[in-house]
C-alpha positions, 0 to 999 in steps of 0.5 A: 300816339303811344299809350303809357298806363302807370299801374298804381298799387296802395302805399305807393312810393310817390316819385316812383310813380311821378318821375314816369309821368312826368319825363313821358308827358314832357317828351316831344316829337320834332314837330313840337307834338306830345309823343305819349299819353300817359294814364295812371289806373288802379284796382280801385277809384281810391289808392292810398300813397305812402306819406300819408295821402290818398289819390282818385284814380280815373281807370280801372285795371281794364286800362291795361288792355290797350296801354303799349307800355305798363309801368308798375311804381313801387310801393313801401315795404309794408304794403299787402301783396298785390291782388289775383286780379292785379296780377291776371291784369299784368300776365294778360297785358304781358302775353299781349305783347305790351311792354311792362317795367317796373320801378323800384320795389315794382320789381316784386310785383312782377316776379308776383305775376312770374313775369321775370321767371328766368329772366334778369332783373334789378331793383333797389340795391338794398332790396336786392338780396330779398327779391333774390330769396322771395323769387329764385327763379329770378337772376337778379343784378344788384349793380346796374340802374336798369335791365331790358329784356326786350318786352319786361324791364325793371329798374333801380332806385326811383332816380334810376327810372328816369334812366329806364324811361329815357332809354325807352324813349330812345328805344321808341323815338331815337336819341334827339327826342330822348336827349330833349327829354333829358334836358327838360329832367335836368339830367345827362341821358346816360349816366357813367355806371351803375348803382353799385356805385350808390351801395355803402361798402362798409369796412368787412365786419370784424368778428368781435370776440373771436380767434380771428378779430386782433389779426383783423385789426391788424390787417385794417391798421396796415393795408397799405403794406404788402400783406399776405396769406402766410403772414395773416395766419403767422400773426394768428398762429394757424398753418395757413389751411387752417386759417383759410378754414377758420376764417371762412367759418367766421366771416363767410369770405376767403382772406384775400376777398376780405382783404380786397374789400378792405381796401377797396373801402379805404380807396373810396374814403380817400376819394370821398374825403381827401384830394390826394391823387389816384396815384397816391390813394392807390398806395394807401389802400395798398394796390400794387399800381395804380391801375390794378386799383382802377381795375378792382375799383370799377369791378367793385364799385362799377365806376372809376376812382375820377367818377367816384370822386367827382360824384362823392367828394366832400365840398371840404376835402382836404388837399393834398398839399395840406397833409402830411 
């Protein structure tokens, strides 16, 4: 039976930690047997949990030491950084051969041990940026649900480690005991896209008080007009090289970045609160054909306009027939 061993750290993040226990120990194999034993062990017999209570721990770190698989939870923003031992335990296992995923904000604890050094590797989009500054050595993907290297995985947000460990039970026992397995979690076993598709792409900052902020207005108020370059630095009284330059100065991003981004944030207001066409809100956003806005959509958002819409629609949305 393969061994499952859920590290557990103080302040962990309770789903991090109970959506692996729970999707392995539901798995079965075709004659009805469990397929995993699943464990959970810590440096500690007594582990603090982030809300506020504390969980008895049966197994030490030594548990490690015969587990195939190692899954470190994540654990909340203010938690201390993991122990010498905590890390030696990981750095032993993974030199072993034994397989290590992390979930969530567990992603920090391997890039700690150097396990993701020259790696790829994800974790929650909003804790994406810090992972990258903390540990250079590590390529991070902020837009995907989860990363396999092979022996070291890492995953997303929490409802991302349901995707991670399905796909490891595929990977272990083929696709009809991952599929039983989804059914008993109540979700598809693979999911259209990645989390960029979850990430709040706000409107572009506009710089308040600067040169640049009444030609950006300008801009939002009509996106679904051809706008170019000349007529953006016409509107502000610059050559266009010189508003090229000022505008990186002042937004970090060139002018058609920032306009792309624009309307690629007025499509997905469209698609979360109306029931226009795709044909329609690729004209309000102002792209070119419709499938020069399904193209840039999926690059940005890492799905389409129908998955986001099904996916983000307001109960409420508005017609088509109803507008104007």
């Amino acid at each position: 039976m393969h061994s499952v061993v859920i590290l557990v750290l103080d302040d962990v993040v309770p789903f991090d930690m109970a959506a692996p226990m729970q999707v392995f120990d539901w798995t079965r194999l075709p004659d009805g047997r469990p397929a995993y034993r699943v464990r959970l062990c810590a440096e500690s017999p007594e582990v603090r949990a982030d809300g506020g209570f504390a969980l008895r721990v049966e197994h030490g770190l030594e548990a490690l030491a015969d587990a195939d698989t190692v899954i470190v939870p994540g654990c909340s923003p203010t938690a201390a950084p993991p122990s010498p031992r905590v890390l030696a335990a990981l750095r032993e296992a993974a030199a072993a051969g034994t397989r290590i995923a992390s979930v969530c904000a567990g992603a920090f604890v391997l890039a700690a041990a150097g396990l993701l050094d020259g790696l790829r590797a994800t974790t929650h989009w909003a804790a994406a940026d810090e992972l990258a500054r903390r540990f250079p050595a590590v390529e991070v993907q902020p837009d995907v649900l989860y990363v396999d290297n092979g022996r070291i995985l890492t995953s997303a947000g929490a409802a991302a480690a349901l995707d991670l460990c399905l796909h490891m039970i595929r990977r272990d026992l083929g696709s009809a005991v991952a599929a039983h397995a989804a059914r008993m979690s109540v979700m598809p076993l693979e999911r259209e896209g990645g989390q960029a598709q979850f990430i709040v792409h706000d409107h572009p900052p506009v710089p308040r008080g600067s040169t640049l902020e009444p030609v950006l207005e300008w801009v939002e108020d009509n996106l679904a007009h051809e706008i170019t370059l000349g007529a953006m630095a016409a509107r502000s009284g610059m050559s266009e090289r010189t508003f090229s330059r000022r505008f990186r100065e002042q937004t970090g991003s060139t002018p058609l970045q920032w306009l792309l981004r624009a309307r690629v944030r007025r499509a997905q207001y469209l698609l979360e609160n109306t029931a226009h066409p795709v044909e329609r809100i690729a004209r309000q956003a102002g792209f070119g054909s419709p499938t020069a806005f399904r193209e840039r959509f999926r690059r940005v958002v890492g799905t389409t306009p129908q998955a986001y819409r099904a996916a983000f629609n307001a109960k409420d949305a508005v017609p088509a027939a109803a507008r104007p």
